[in-house]
C-alpha positions as CSV (number, residue, x, y, z in Angstrom):
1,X,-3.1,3.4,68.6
2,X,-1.7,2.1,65.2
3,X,-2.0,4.2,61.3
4,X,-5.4,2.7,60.1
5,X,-5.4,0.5,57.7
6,X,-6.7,3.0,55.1
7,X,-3.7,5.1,56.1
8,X,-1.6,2.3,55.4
9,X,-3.0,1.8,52.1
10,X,-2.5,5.0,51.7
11,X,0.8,6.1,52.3
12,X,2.4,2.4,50.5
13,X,0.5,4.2,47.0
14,X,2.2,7.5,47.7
15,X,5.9,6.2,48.4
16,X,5.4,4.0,45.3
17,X,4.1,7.2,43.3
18,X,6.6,9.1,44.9
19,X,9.8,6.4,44.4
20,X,8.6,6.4,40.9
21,X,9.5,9.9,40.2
22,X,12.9,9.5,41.7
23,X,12.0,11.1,45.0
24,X,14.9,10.7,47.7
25,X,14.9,9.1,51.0
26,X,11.1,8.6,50.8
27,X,9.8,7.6,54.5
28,X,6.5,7.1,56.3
29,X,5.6,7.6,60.0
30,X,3.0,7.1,61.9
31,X,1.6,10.0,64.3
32,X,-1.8,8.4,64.9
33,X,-0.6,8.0,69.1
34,X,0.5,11.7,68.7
35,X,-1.5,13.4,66.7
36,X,-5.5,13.5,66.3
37,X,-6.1,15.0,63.3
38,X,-3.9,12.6,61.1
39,X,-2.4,9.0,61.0
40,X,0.4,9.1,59.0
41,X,3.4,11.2,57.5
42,X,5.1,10.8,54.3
43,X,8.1,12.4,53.7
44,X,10.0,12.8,50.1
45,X,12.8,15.3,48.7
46,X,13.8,16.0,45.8
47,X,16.9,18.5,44.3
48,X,14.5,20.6,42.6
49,X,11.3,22.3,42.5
50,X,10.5,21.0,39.2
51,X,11.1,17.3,40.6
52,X,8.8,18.5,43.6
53,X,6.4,19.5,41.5
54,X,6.8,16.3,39.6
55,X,6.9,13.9,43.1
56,X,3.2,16.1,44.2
57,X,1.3,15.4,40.8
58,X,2.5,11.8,40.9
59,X,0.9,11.0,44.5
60,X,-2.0,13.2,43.5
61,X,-3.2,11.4,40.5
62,X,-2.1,7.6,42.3
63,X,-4.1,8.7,45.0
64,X,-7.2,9.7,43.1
65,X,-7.0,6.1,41.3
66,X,-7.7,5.2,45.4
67,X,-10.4,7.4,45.7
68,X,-8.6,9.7,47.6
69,X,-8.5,13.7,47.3
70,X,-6.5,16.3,49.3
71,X,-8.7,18.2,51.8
72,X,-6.0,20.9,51.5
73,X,-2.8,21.6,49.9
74,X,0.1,24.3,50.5
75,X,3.1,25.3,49.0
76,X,2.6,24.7,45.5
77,X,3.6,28.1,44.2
78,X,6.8,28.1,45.6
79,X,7.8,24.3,45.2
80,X,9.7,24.4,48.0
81,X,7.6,22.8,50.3
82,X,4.4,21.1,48.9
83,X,2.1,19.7,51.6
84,X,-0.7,17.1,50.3
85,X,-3.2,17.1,53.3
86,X,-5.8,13.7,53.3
87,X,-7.0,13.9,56.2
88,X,-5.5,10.0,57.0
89,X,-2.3,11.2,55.9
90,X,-0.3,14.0,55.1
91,X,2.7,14.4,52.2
92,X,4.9,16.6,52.7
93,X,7.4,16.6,49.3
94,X,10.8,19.1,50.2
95,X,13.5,20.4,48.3
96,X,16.8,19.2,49.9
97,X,17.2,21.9,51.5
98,X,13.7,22.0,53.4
99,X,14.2,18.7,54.2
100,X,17.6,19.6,55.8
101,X,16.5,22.6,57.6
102,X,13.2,21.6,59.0
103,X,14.2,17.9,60.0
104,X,10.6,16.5,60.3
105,X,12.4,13.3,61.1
106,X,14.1,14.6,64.2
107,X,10.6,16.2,65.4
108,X,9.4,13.1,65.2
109,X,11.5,10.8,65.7
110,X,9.7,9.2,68.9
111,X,6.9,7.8,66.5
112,X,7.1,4.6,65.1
113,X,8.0,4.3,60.9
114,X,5.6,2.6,58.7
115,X,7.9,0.2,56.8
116,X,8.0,0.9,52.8
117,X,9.1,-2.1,50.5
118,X,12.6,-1.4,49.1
119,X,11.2,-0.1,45.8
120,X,9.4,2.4,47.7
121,X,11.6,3.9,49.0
122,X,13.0,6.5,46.8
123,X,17.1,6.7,45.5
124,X,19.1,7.2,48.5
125,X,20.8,10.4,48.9
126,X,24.2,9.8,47.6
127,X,27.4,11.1,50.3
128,X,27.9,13.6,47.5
129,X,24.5,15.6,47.7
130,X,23.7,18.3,50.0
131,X,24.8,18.2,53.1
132,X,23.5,20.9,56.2
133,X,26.2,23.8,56.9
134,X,26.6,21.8,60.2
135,X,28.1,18.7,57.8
136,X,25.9,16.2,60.3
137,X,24.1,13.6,57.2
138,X,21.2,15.3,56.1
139,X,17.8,13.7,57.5
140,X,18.8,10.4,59.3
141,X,16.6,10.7,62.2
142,X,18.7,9.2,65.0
């Protein structure tokens, strides 16, 4: 079982929304053979929770343009952590250090990515940003 197509459509709007508000190391990944309640993650970061902030009302109001509201949303008063639940998909926007710590990639990492176009991608997190105590590359899911 693939993302449906609406998932797709989906998640390319948010990474675009997303990449637009300098979001870093945007990817998508589809959970639909894992999980039932959802086809697709995307993941952003950004260096800041005003950044996050910034990343979560971008994908909000691109995604309403689709027709598309949140069924539930967490984190926002920290900024932290800011989940953007759609039912198809789910967007999860992290601080750096969320990111690092929490490794959604890694959890995942059996499920297939949904492929971005370049400019969808978000910056890529340069060798100088934060790196995990461990000093492993923050996020590459291996």
């Amino acid at each position: 079982m693939t993302a449906s197509d609406r998932a797709r459509e989906l998640v390319l709007a948010a990474a675009e929304a997303a990449s637009a508000k300098l979001a870093t190391d945007v990817v998508a990944i589809d959970v639909s053979s894992q999980l039932v309640i959802t086809d697709a993650f995307l993941l952003a970061s950004a260096p800041n929770d005003r950044q996050v902030a910034s990343i979560v009302d971008a994908v909000e109001e691109r995604l309403l343009r689709l027709s598309a509201k949140p069924v539930r949303r967490e984190g926002e008063r920290d900024g932290r952590w800011v989940l953007l639940d759609y039912g198809e998909i789910v967007v999860h926007v992290q601080h750096d250090e969320e990111r690092v710590f929490y490794a959604l990639e890694r959890l995942w990492k059996d499920c297939p990515l949904i492929e971005l176009p370049e400019g969808s991608r978000g910056r890529p997190r340069e060798e100088n940003e934060f790196r995990p105590d461990d000093g492993t590359r923050a996020w590459r899911a291996e």
